[in-house]
C-alpha positions in Angstrom: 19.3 0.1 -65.8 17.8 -2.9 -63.6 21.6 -3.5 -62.5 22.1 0.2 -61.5 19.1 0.5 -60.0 19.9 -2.6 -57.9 23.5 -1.2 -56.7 21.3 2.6 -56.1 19.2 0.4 -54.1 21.6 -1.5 -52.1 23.6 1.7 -51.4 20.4 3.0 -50.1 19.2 0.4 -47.9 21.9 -1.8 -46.7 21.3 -5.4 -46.4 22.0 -5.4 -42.2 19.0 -2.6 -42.4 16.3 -5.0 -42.0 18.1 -6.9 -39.5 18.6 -3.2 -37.7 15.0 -2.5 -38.0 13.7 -5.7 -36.9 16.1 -5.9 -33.4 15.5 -1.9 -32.9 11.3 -3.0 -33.3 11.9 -5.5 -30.4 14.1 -3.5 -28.2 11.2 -0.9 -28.6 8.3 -3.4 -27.6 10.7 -5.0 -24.9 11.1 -1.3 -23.2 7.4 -0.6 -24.1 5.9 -3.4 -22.6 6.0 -2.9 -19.4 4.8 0.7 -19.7 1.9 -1.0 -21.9 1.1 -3.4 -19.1 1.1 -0.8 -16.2 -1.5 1.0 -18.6 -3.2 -1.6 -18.8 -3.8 -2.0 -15.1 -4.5 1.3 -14.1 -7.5 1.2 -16.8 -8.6 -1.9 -15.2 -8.4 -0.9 -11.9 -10.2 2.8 -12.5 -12.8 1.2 -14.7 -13.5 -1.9 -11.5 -14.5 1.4 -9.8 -16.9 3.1 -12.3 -19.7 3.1 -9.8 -17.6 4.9 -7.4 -16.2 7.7 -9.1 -19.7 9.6 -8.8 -21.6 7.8 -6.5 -22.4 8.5 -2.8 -19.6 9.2 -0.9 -19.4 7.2 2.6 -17.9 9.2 5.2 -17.0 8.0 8.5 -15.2 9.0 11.6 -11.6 8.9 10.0 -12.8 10.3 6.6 -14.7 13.2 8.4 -11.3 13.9 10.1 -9.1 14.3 6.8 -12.2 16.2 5.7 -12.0 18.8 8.4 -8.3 19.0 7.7 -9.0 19.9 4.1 -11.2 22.3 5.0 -8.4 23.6 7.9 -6.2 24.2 4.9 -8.8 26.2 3.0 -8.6 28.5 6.0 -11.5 27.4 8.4 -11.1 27.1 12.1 -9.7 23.8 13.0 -12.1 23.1 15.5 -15.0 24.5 13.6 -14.3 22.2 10.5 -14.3 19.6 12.7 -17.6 20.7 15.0 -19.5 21.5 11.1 -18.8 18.2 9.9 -19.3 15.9 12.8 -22.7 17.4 13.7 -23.5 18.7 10.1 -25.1 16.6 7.2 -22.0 14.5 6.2 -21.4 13.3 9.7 -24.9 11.6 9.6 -23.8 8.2 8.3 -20.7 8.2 11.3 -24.0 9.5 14.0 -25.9 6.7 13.1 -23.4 4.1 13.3 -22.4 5.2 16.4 -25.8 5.4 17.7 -26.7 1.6 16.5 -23.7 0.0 18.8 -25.6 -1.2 21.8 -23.4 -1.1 24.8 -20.3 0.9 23.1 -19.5 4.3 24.7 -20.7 7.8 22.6 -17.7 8.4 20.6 -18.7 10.7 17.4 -22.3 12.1 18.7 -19.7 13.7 21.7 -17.9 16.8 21.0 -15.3 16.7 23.3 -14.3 12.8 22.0 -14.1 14.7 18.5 -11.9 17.0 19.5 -9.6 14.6 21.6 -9.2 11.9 19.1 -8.3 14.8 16.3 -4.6 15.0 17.9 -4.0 11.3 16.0 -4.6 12.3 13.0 -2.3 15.7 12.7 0.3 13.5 11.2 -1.6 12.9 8.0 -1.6 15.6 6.1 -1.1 14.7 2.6 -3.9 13.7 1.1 -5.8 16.4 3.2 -3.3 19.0 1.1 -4.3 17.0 -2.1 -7.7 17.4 -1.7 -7.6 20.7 -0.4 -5.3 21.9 -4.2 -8.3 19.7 -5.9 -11.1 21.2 -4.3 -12.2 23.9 -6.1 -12.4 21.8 -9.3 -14.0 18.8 -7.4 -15.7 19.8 -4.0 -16.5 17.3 -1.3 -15.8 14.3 -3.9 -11.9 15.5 -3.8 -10.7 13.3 -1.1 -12.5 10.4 -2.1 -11.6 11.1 -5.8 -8.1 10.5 -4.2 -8.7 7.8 -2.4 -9.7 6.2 -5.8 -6.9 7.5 -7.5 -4.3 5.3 -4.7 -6.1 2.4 -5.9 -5.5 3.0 -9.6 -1.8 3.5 -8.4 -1.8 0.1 -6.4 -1.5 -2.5 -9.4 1.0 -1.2 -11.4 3.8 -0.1 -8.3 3.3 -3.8 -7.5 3.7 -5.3 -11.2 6.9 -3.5 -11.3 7.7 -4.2 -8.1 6.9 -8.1 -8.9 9.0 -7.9 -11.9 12.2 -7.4 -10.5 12.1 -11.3 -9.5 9.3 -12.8 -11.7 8.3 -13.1 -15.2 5.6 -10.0 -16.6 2.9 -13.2 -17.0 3.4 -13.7 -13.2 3.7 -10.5 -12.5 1.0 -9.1 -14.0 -2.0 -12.0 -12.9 -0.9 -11.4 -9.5 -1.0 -7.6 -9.6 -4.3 -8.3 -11.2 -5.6 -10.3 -8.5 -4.7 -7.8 -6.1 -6.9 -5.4 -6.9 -10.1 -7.9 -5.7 -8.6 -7.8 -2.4 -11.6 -6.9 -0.1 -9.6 -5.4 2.5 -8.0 -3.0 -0.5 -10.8 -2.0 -2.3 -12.8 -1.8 0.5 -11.0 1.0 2.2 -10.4 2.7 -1.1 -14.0 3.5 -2.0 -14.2 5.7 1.5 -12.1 8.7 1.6 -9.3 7.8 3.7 -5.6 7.6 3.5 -5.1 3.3 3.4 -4.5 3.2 -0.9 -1.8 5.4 -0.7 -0.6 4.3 2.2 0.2 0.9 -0.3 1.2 2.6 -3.2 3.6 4.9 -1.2 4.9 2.0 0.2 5.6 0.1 -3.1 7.1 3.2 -4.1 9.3 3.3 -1.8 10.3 -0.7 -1.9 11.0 0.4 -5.6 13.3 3.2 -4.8 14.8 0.5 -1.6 15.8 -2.0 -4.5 17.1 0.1 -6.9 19.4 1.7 -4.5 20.9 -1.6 -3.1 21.0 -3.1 -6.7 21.4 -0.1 -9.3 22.3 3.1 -8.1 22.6 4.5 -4.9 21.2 7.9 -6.5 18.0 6.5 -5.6 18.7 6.6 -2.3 16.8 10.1 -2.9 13.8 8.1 -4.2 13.3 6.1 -1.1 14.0 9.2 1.4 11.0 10.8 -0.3 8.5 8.0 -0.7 9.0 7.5 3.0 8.8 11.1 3.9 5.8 11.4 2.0 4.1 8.1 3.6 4.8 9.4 6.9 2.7 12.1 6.2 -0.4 10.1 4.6 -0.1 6.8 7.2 1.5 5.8 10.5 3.4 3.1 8.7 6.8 4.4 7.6 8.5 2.9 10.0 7.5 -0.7 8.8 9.9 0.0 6.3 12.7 1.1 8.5 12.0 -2.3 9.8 12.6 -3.9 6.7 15.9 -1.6 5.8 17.5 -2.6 9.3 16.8 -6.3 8.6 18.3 -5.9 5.2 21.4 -4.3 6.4 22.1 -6.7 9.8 21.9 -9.3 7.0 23.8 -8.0 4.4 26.1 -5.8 6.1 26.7 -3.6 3.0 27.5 0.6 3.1 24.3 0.5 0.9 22.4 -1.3 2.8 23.2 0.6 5.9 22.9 4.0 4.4 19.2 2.6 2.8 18.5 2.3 6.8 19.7 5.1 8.0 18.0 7.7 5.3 14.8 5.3 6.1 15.0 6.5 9.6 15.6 10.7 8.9 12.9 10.4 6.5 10.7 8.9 9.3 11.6 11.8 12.1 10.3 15.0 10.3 6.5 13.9 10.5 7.2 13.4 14.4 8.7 16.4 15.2 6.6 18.9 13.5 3.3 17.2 14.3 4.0 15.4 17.6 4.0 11.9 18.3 2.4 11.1 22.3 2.8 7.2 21.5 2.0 6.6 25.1 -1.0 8.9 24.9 -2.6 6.9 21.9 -1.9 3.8 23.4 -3.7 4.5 26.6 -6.3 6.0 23.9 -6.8 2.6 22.2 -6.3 0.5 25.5 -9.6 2.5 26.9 -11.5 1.5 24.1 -10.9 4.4 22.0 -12.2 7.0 24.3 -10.6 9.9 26.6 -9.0 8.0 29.2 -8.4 9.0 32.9 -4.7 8.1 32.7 -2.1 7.8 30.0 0.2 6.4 32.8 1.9 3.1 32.2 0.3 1.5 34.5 -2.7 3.0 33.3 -2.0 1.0 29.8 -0.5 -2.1 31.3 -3.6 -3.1 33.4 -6.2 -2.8 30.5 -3.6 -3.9 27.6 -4.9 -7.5 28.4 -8.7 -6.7 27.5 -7.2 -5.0 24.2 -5.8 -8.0 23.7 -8.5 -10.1 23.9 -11.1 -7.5 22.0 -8.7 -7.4 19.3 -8.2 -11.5 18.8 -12.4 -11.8 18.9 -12.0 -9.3 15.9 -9.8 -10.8 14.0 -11.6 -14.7 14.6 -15.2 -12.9 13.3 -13.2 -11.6 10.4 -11.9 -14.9 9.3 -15.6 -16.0 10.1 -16.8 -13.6 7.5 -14.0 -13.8 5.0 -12.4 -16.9 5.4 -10.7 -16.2 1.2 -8.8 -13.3 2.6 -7.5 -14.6 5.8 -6.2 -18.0 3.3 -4.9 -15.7 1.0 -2.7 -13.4 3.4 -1.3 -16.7 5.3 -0.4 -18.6 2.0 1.7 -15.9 0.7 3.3 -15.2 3.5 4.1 -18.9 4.4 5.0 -19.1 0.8 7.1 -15.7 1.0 9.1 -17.0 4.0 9.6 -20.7 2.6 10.7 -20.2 -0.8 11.7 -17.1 -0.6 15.8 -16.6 -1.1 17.6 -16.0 1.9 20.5 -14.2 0.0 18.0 -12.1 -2.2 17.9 -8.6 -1.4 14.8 -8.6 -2.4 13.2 -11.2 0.1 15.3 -10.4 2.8 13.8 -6.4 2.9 10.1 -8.2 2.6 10.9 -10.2 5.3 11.4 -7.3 7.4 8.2 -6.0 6.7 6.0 -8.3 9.1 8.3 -7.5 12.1 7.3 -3.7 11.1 3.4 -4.7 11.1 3.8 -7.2 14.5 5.0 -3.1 15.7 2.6 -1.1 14.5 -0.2 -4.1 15.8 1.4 -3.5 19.6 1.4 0.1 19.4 -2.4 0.4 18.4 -3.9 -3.2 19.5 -6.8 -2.8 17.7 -9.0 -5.1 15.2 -8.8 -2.4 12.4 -11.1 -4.0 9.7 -7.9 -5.5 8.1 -6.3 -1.4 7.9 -3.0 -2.3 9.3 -2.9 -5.4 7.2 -2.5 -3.8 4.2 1.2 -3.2 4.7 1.8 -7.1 4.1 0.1 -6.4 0.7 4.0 -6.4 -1.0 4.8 -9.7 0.8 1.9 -11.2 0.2 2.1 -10.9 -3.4 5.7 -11.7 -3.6 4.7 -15.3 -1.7 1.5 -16.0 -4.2 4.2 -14.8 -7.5 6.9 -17.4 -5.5 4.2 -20.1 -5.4 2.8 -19.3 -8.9 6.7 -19.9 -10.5 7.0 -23.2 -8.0 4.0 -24.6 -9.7 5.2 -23.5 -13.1 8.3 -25.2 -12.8 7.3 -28.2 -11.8 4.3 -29.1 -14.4 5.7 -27.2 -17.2 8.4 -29.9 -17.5 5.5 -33.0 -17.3 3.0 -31.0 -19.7 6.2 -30.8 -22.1 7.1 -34.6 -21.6 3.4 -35.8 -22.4 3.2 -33.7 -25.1 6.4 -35.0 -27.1 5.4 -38.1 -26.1 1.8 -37.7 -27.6 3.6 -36.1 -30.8 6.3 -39.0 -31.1 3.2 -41.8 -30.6 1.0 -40.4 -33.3 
Protein backbone atom coordinates (compact mmCIF):
# COMPACT_ATOMS: atom_id res chain seq x y z
CA UNK A 1 0.00 0.00 0.00
CA UNK A 2 2.92 2.59 1.02
CA UNK A 3 4.47 1.70 -2.57
CA UNK A 4 1.10 2.40 -4.36
CA UNK A 5 0.44 5.21 -2.56
CA UNK A 6 3.94 6.52 -3.50
CA UNK A 7 3.43 5.96 -7.47
CA UNK A 8 -0.55 7.66 -6.76
CA UNK A 9 1.51 10.35 -5.39
CA UNK A 10 4.05 10.84 -7.89
CA UNK A 11 1.47 10.63 -10.64
CA UNK A 12 -0.22 13.31 -8.84
CA UNK A 13 2.40 15.75 -8.23
CA UNK A 14 5.23 15.43 -10.50
CA UNK A 15 8.71 15.87 -9.25
CA UNK A 16 9.45 19.12 -11.79
CA UNK A 17 6.12 20.53 -9.80
CA UNK A 18 7.93 22.08 -7.10
CA UNK A 19 10.58 23.36 -9.30
CA UNK A 20 7.30 24.88 -11.49
CA UNK A 21 5.89 26.33 -8.50
CA UNK A 22 8.87 27.77 -7.01
CA UNK A 23 10.10 29.72 -10.64
CA UNK A 24 6.22 30.56 -11.39
CA UNK A 25 6.38 32.23 -7.34
CA UNK A 26 9.38 34.33 -8.51
CA UNK A 27 8.19 35.30 -11.97
CA UNK A 28 5.02 36.46 -9.97
CA UNK A 29 7.05 38.65 -7.29
CA UNK A 30 9.44 39.80 -10.16
CA UNK A 31 6.21 41.20 -12.26
CA UNK A 32 4.71 42.23 -8.75
CA UNK A 33 7.30 44.17 -7.51
CA UNK A 34 7.32 46.91 -9.18
CA UNK A 35 3.54 47.39 -8.92
CA UNK A 36 4.33 46.82 -5.01
CA UNK A 37 6.97 49.55 -5.08
CA UNK A 38 4.85 52.22 -7.01
CA UNK A 39 2.24 51.39 -4.13
CA UNK A 40 4.41 51.96 -1.90
CA UNK A 41 5.23 55.43 -2.96
CA UNK A 42 2.04 56.75 -3.66
CA UNK A 43 1.15 55.88 0.08
CA UNK A 44 4.16 57.65 1.11
CA UNK A 45 3.75 60.49 -0.83
CA UNK A 46 -0.33 60.98 0.02
CA UNK A 47 0.42 60.23 3.71
CA UNK A 48 3.78 63.25 3.56
CA UNK A 49 0.62 65.40 2.83
CA UNK A 50 -1.83 64.42 5.63
CA UNK A 51 -2.07 67.94 6.88
CA UNK A 52 -2.99 69.08 3.57
CA UNK A 53 -5.72 67.07 2.41
CA UNK A 54 -8.21 69.05 4.84
CA UNK A 55 -6.44 71.95 5.90
CA UNK A 56 -6.72 75.58 4.70
CA UNK A 57 -6.55 75.94 1.17
CA UNK A 58 -4.04 78.79 -0.07
CA UNK A 59 -5.35 80.44 -3.00
CA UNK A 60 -3.47 82.85 -4.98
CA UNK A 61 -3.66 84.69 -8.24
CA UNK A 62 -3.11 81.59 -10.54
CA UNK A 63 -5.15 79.29 -8.29
CA UNK A 64 -8.08 81.86 -8.18
CA UNK A 65 -7.87 81.80 -12.06
CA UNK A 66 -8.32 77.86 -12.52
CA UNK A 67 -10.90 78.45 -9.85
CA UNK A 68 -12.98 80.77 -11.85
CA UNK A 69 -12.56 78.44 -14.83
CA UNK A 70 -14.07 75.64 -12.78
CA UNK A 71 -16.71 77.57 -11.88
CA UNK A 72 -17.04 78.81 -15.86
CA UNK A 73 -17.60 75.11 -16.58
CA UNK A 74 -20.37 74.78 -13.97
CA UNK A 75 -22.05 77.43 -16.03
CA UNK A 76 -21.22 80.86 -14.41
CA UNK A 77 -20.27 83.93 -16.38
CA UNK A 78 -16.64 83.94 -17.19
CA UNK A 79 -16.14 87.22 -16.13
CA UNK A 80 -18.27 87.00 -13.13
CA UNK A 81 -16.41 83.90 -11.76
CA UNK A 82 -13.54 85.69 -12.04
CA UNK A 83 -14.94 89.34 -10.56
CA UNK A 84 -16.63 86.88 -7.36
CA UNK A 85 -13.54 85.38 -6.62
CA UNK A 86 -10.90 88.07 -7.01
CA UNK A 87 -12.92 90.48 -4.84
CA UNK A 88 -14.86 87.81 -2.85
CA UNK A 89 -13.63 85.94 0.37
CA UNK A 90 -11.09 83.54 -1.31
CA UNK A 91 -9.27 86.26 -3.06
CA UNK A 92 -8.41 87.78 0.35
CA UNK A 93 -5.07 86.02 0.80
CA UNK A 94 -4.02 87.15 -3.18
CA UNK A 95 -5.47 91.09 -1.88
CA UNK A 96 -3.27 91.13 0.82
CA UNK A 97 -0.19 90.03 -0.80
CA UNK A 98 -0.66 92.22 -3.37
CA UNK A 99 -1.33 95.08 -1.10
CA UNK A 100 2.02 94.35 1.17
CA UNK A 101 4.54 94.78 -2.09
CA UNK A 102 5.72 98.27 -1.53
CA UNK A 103 6.58 99.81 -4.80
CA UNK A 104 4.99 96.99 -7.20
CA UNK A 105 2.03 98.11 -9.37
CA UNK A 106 -1.88 97.01 -8.29
CA UNK A 107 -2.17 93.85 -10.08
CA UNK A 108 -5.11 91.58 -8.35
CA UNK A 109 -6.98 94.54 -6.17
CA UNK A 110 -7.51 95.98 -10.14
CA UNK A 111 -10.32 94.54 -12.17
CA UNK A 112 -9.30 95.35 -15.38
CA UNK A 113 -5.58 93.59 -14.67
CA UNK A 114 -7.89 90.53 -13.74
CA UNK A 115 -9.60 90.40 -16.60
CA UNK A 116 -6.50 91.04 -18.94
CA UNK A 117 -4.17 88.55 -17.57
CA UNK A 118 -7.19 85.79 -17.72
CA UNK A 119 -6.43 85.39 -21.65
CA UNK A 120 -2.98 83.34 -20.34
CA UNK A 121 -4.51 81.02 -18.76
CA UNK A 122 -7.41 79.74 -21.39
CA UNK A 123 -4.99 77.08 -22.37
CA UNK A 124 -5.31 75.22 -19.15
CA UNK A 125 -8.19 73.59 -18.94
CA UNK A 126 -7.75 70.29 -17.57
CA UNK A 127 -7.54 70.35 -14.21
CA UNK A 128 -10.26 73.11 -14.23
CA UNK A 129 -12.55 70.18 -16.03
CA UNK A 130 -11.38 67.85 -13.21
CA UNK A 131 -12.33 69.85 -10.60
CA UNK A 132 -15.33 71.03 -12.03
CA UNK A 133 -16.55 66.71 -12.57
CA UNK A 134 -15.29 66.50 -8.69
CA UNK A 135 -17.08 69.32 -7.43
CA UNK A 136 -20.16 68.39 -6.34
CA UNK A 137 -18.65 65.59 -4.10
CA UNK A 138 -15.81 67.95 -2.94
CA UNK A 139 -16.55 71.76 -3.26
CA UNK A 140 -13.84 74.36 -3.24
CA UNK A 141 -11.26 71.62 -1.91
CA UNK A 142 -11.61 69.89 -5.58
CA UNK A 143 -8.84 71.58 -7.31
CA UNK A 144 -6.60 71.50 -4.55
CA UNK A 145 -7.61 67.90 -3.87
CA UNK A 146 -6.09 67.58 -7.46
CA UNK A 147 -3.32 69.29 -7.10
CA UNK A 148 -2.51 66.75 -4.27
CA UNK A 149 -3.40 64.02 -6.19
CA UNK A 150 -0.44 65.09 -9.15
CA UNK A 151 1.93 64.74 -6.34
CA UNK A 152 0.84 61.27 -5.33
CA UNK A 153 1.27 60.53 -9.18
CA UNK A 154 4.85 62.12 -9.26
CA UNK A 155 6.97 59.37 -7.49
CA UNK A 156 5.89 56.36 -9.01
CA UNK A 157 5.88 57.79 -13.14
CA UNK A 158 9.46 58.56 -12.14
CA UNK A 159 10.47 55.12 -10.36
CA UNK A 160 9.36 53.58 -13.49
CA UNK A 161 10.67 55.94 -15.57
CA UNK A 162 14.16 55.49 -13.57
CA UNK A 163 13.88 51.90 -14.00
CA UNK A 164 14.26 51.59 -17.52
CA UNK A 165 18.15 52.35 -16.94
CA UNK A 166 18.73 51.70 -13.14
CA UNK A 167 18.31 49.06 -10.57
CA UNK A 168 14.59 49.29 -8.42
CA UNK A 169 17.05 50.08 -5.16
CA UNK A 170 18.21 53.21 -7.23
CA UNK A 171 15.35 53.73 -8.55
CA UNK A 172 13.22 53.80 -5.84
CA UNK A 173 15.62 56.13 -3.13
CA UNK A 174 15.75 58.58 -5.78
CA UNK A 175 12.00 58.73 -6.57
CA UNK A 176 11.76 58.80 -2.88
CA UNK A 177 13.91 61.75 -2.46
CA UNK A 178 12.05 63.50 -4.99
CA UNK A 179 9.16 63.99 -3.30
CA UNK A 180 11.11 66.46 -0.55
CA UNK A 181 11.83 68.68 -3.33
CA UNK A 182 10.74 72.11 -2.05
CA UNK A 183 10.04 73.51 -5.34
CA UNK A 184 7.54 70.21 -5.89
CA UNK A 185 5.72 70.01 -2.92
CA UNK A 186 5.59 73.46 -2.61
CA UNK A 187 3.54 74.13 -5.55
CA UNK A 188 1.53 71.11 -4.96
CA UNK A 189 -0.14 72.10 -1.65
CA UNK A 190 -1.78 75.28 -3.69
CA UNK A 191 -4.28 74.49 -6.22
CA UNK A 192 -2.51 74.95 -9.36
CA UNK A 193 -1.59 72.98 -12.41
CA UNK A 194 2.65 72.52 -11.67
CA UNK A 195 2.21 68.38 -10.19
CA UNK A 196 0.61 67.36 -13.09
CA UNK A 197 2.34 69.28 -15.24
CA UNK A 198 5.39 66.60 -14.00
CA UNK A 199 3.57 63.62 -13.91
CA UNK A 200 2.11 64.30 -17.40
CA UNK A 201 5.38 64.84 -18.42
CA UNK A 202 6.87 61.52 -17.11
CA UNK A 203 3.96 60.05 -18.71
CA UNK A 204 4.67 61.01 -21.65
CA UNK A 205 8.69 60.24 -21.43
CA UNK A 206 7.25 56.77 -20.57
CA UNK A 207 5.04 56.48 -23.61
CA UNK A 208 8.44 58.37 -25.74
CA UNK A 209 10.62 55.34 -24.64
CA UNK A 210 8.47 52.58 -25.18
CA UNK A 211 7.75 53.67 -28.61
CA UNK A 212 11.44 54.05 -29.70
CA UNK A 213 12.40 50.78 -27.82
CA UNK A 214 9.14 48.53 -27.68
CA UNK A 215 6.42 49.17 -29.80
CA UNK A 216 5.62 51.94 -31.81
CA UNK A 217 1.85 51.32 -30.71
CA UNK A 218 2.71 53.59 -28.05
CA UNK A 219 3.26 56.18 -30.17
CA UNK A 220 -0.63 56.75 -29.16
CA UNK A 221 0.50 56.90 -25.59
CA UNK A 222 2.80 59.74 -26.04
CA UNK A 223 0.37 61.72 -28.56
CA UNK A 224 -2.06 61.80 -25.61
CA UNK A 225 0.12 62.52 -22.56
CA UNK A 226 1.21 65.57 -24.59
CA UNK A 227 -2.17 66.53 -25.68
CA UNK A 228 -3.28 66.31 -22.32
CA UNK A 229 -0.15 68.40 -20.85
CA UNK A 230 -0.86 71.00 -23.29
CA UNK A 231 -3.93 71.54 -21.79
CA UNK A 232 -2.85 71.56 -17.95
CA UNK A 233 0.81 73.55 -18.54
CA UNK A 234 2.62 75.62 -21.25
CA UNK A 235 5.24 73.00 -21.33
CA UNK A 236 4.55 70.45 -24.04
CA UNK A 237 6.69 71.68 -26.21
CA UNK A 238 9.80 71.00 -24.02
CA UNK A 239 9.17 67.70 -25.03
CA UNK A 240 8.99 68.27 -28.69
CA UNK A 241 12.35 69.66 -27.91
CA UNK A 242 13.56 66.54 -26.51
CA UNK A 243 11.80 64.22 -29.56
CA UNK A 244 13.70 66.56 -32.29
CA UNK A 245 17.04 66.10 -30.41
CA UNK A 246 16.36 62.44 -30.25
CA UNK A 247 15.57 62.04 -33.83
CA UNK A 248 18.63 64.63 -35.42
CA UNK A 249 20.70 62.12 -33.30
CA UNK A 250 19.42 59.03 -34.07
CA UNK A 251 17.94 59.46 -37.39
CA UNK A 252 15.45 56.56 -36.99
CA UNK A 253 11.55 56.45 -38.78
CA UNK A 254 10.70 56.03 -35.01
CA UNK A 255 12.36 58.49 -33.82
CA UNK A 256 11.14 60.91 -36.34
CA UNK A 257 7.61 59.92 -36.20
CA UNK A 258 7.96 60.21 -31.98
CA UNK A 259 8.75 64.09 -33.15
CA UNK A 260 6.40 64.67 -35.42
CA UNK A 261 3.13 63.23 -33.39
CA UNK A 262 5.00 65.32 -30.38
CA UNK A 263 4.40 68.35 -32.53
CA UNK A 264 0.34 67.65 -33.74
CA UNK A 265 -0.31 66.76 -30.25
CA UNK A 266 1.19 70.25 -29.23
CA UNK A 267 -1.01 72.35 -32.03
CA UNK A 268 -4.66 71.57 -30.83
CA UNK A 269 -4.28 73.50 -27.40
CA UNK A 270 -3.05 76.54 -29.73
CA UNK A 271 -5.55 76.72 -32.08
CA UNK A 272 -8.67 76.34 -30.16
CA UNK A 273 -7.53 78.49 -27.30
CA UNK A 274 -5.11 81.01 -28.99
CA UNK A 275 -1.66 81.52 -28.45
CA UNK A 276 -0.58 85.68 -28.66
CA UNK A 277 3.13 84.74 -27.70
CA UNK A 278 4.13 88.17 -28.57
CA UNK A 279 1.26 89.56 -26.39
CA UNK A 280 2.47 87.64 -23.23
CA UNK A 281 5.76 88.47 -23.70
CA UNK A 282 5.25 92.13 -23.84
CA UNK A 283 2.92 91.14 -20.77
CA UNK A 284 5.83 89.70 -18.70
CA UNK A 285 8.48 92.25 -20.14
CA UNK A 286 6.07 95.19 -18.50
CA UNK A 287 6.22 93.64 -15.29
CA UNK A 288 3.29 91.63 -15.55
CA UNK A 289 0.80 94.37 -16.11
CA UNK A 290 -1.32 95.67 -19.24
CA UNK A 291 1.21 97.10 -21.35
CA UNK A 292 0.97 100.10 -23.79
CA UNK A 293 2.46 98.11 -26.61
CA UNK A 294 2.87 94.55 -27.58
CA UNK A 295 5.12 95.83 -30.50
CA UNK A 296 8.50 94.29 -30.82
CA UNK A 297 10.15 97.02 -30.11
CA UNK A 298 7.95 97.54 -27.38
CA UNK A 299 9.48 93.99 -25.87
CA UNK A 300 13.00 94.43 -27.13
CA UNK A 301 13.64 97.73 -25.17
CA UNK A 302 12.37 96.50 -21.67
CA UNK A 303 13.53 92.69 -22.31
CA UNK A 304 16.96 93.80 -20.69
CA UNK A 305 15.25 94.92 -17.29
CA UNK A 306 13.41 91.42 -17.40
CA UNK A 307 16.47 90.08 -17.68
CA UNK A 308 18.05 91.51 -14.90
CA UNK A 309 14.75 91.18 -12.47
CA UNK A 310 14.74 87.70 -13.35
CA UNK A 311 18.66 86.91 -12.48
CA UNK A 312 18.22 88.99 -8.92
CA UNK A 313 15.40 86.25 -8.45
CA UNK A 314 16.99 83.43 -9.07
CA UNK A 315 20.47 84.75 -6.90
CA UNK A 316 17.83 85.40 -3.63
CA UNK A 317 16.50 81.87 -4.38
CA UNK A 318 19.78 80.19 -4.11
CA UNK A 319 20.30 82.64 -1.03
CA UNK A 320 17.35 81.05 0.59
CA UNK A 321 17.67 77.50 -0.69
CA UNK A 322 21.05 76.96 -1.48
CA UNK A 323 20.13 72.43 -1.15
CA UNK A 324 17.83 72.89 -4.05
CA UNK A 325 19.88 75.04 -6.41
CA UNK A 326 23.05 72.11 -5.50
CA UNK A 327 20.68 69.52 -6.14
CA UNK A 328 19.25 70.68 -9.65
CA UNK A 329 23.06 71.48 -10.95
CA UNK A 330 24.50 68.12 -9.74
CA UNK A 331 22.14 66.09 -11.59
CA UNK A 332 22.25 67.77 -14.40
CA UNK A 333 26.08 68.06 -14.60
CA UNK A 334 25.90 64.44 -13.66
CA UNK A 335 23.05 63.72 -16.41
CA UNK A 336 25.15 65.38 -19.14
CA UNK A 337 28.62 63.73 -17.96
CA UNK A 338 27.89 60.28 -17.50
CA UNK A 339 25.05 60.09 -19.25
CA UNK A 340 25.28 57.75 -22.61
CA UNK A 341 25.59 59.43 -25.70
CA UNK A 342 24.10 56.53 -27.71
CA UNK A 343 21.19 55.82 -25.12
CA UNK A 344 17.96 56.72 -26.24
CA UNK A 345 17.19 57.34 -23.13
CA UNK A 346 19.74 60.25 -22.30
CA UNK A 347 19.79 61.57 -25.51
CA UNK A 348 15.59 62.54 -25.21
CA UNK A 349 16.64 64.02 -21.55
CA UNK A 350 19.12 65.87 -22.93
CA UNK A 351 16.69 67.61 -25.00
CA UNK A 352 14.76 68.63 -22.31
CA UNK A 353 16.90 71.61 -20.98
CA UNK A 354 17.01 73.24 -24.55
CA UNK A 355 13.02 73.00 -24.14
CA UNK A 356 13.24 74.81 -20.53
CA UNK A 357 16.17 77.53 -21.82
CA UNK A 358 12.67 78.14 -24.41
CA UNK A 359 10.07 78.33 -22.27
CA UNK A 360 12.59 80.69 -19.79
CA UNK A 361 12.96 83.23 -23.05
CA UNK A 362 9.40 83.22 -23.76
CA UNK A 363 8.29 84.22 -20.22
CA UNK A 364 11.57 85.76 -18.57
CA UNK A 365 10.36 85.60 -15.33
CA UNK A 366 11.80 84.34 -11.76
CA UNK A 367 8.76 81.89 -11.30
CA UNK A 368 9.46 80.59 -7.65
CA UNK A 369 11.30 77.54 -9.33
CA UNK A 370 7.58 76.78 -11.57
CA UNK A 371 9.38 76.45 -14.79
CA UNK A 372 12.05 74.39 -13.16
CA UNK A 373 10.13 71.63 -12.51
CA UNK A 374 10.32 70.38 -16.07
CA UNK A 375 14.15 69.38 -15.42
CA UNK A 376 12.57 67.20 -12.51
CA UNK A 377 13.13 63.84 -15.05
CA UNK A 378 16.79 64.92 -15.74
CA UNK A 379 17.52 65.76 -12.72
CA UNK A 380 16.78 62.50 -11.23
CA UNK A 381 18.26 60.54 -14.06
CA UNK A 382 21.78 62.56 -13.18
CA UNK A 383 21.40 61.87 -9.09
CA UNK A 384 20.29 57.75 -10.17
CA UNK A 385 23.71 58.10 -12.76
CA UNK A 386 25.72 59.36 -9.84
CA UNK A 387 24.22 56.98 -7.28
CA UNK A 388 25.26 53.73 -9.70
CA UNK A 389 28.98 55.59 -10.29
CA UNK A 390 29.48 55.58 -6.63
CA UNK A 391 28.09 52.01 -6.40
CA UNK A 392 30.42 50.72 -8.70
CA UNK A 393 33.30 51.92 -7.64
CA UNK A 394 33.19 51.13 -3.61
CA UNK A 395 31.13 48.08 -4.00
CA UNK A 396 34.30 46.38 -5.51
CA UNK A 397 36.72 47.81 -2.41
CA UNK A 398 33.94 47.03 0.36
CA UNK A 399 34.04 43.34 -1.29
CA UNK A 400 37.97 43.16 -1.40
CA UNK A 401 38.23 44.22 2.41
CA UNK A 402 35.72 42.04 3.35
CA UNK A 403 37.38 38.74 1.86
CA UNK A 404 40.29 39.97 2.97
CA UNK A 405 38.99 40.40 6.68
CA UNK A 406 37.28 36.75 6.22
CA UNK A 407 40.60 35.17 4.74
CA UNK A 408 42.74 36.96 7.85
CA UNK A 409 40.58 35.68 10.66
Amino acid sequence: MSDATGIDSLRARPPATGMVARLGSTWRWTAARPALLCLVLAVVAALSLARQWNGPVLWDPDSLMYQSQTLELRGTDAQTARHELFFGPLGARARSLDADEPGEPRRVTDPRWVDFASQYYRRRWLLPALAAATYPVLGQESLRTWSLLGYVAVAPLLFLLLRRRFGAATSFAVALGALALAPLRDWSVIPLTDSWGVALMLAALLAGLAAIERSPGWLGGWFAAILALSITRDSSFVLVAAAVVLAVAVRSRRSVALAATGMLASLPAPLLFGADARGQLAFVANDRTIPPDTSWSFIVDHYGGVLRDMARGYGDYATAHPLVMLVFAAGLVLLYVLGDRRDPFFLLLWGIPLGYLALLALGPTFSGFRYELVLVPCVAAGIALGVRAVAQRVGPALSVKLKSSLNAS
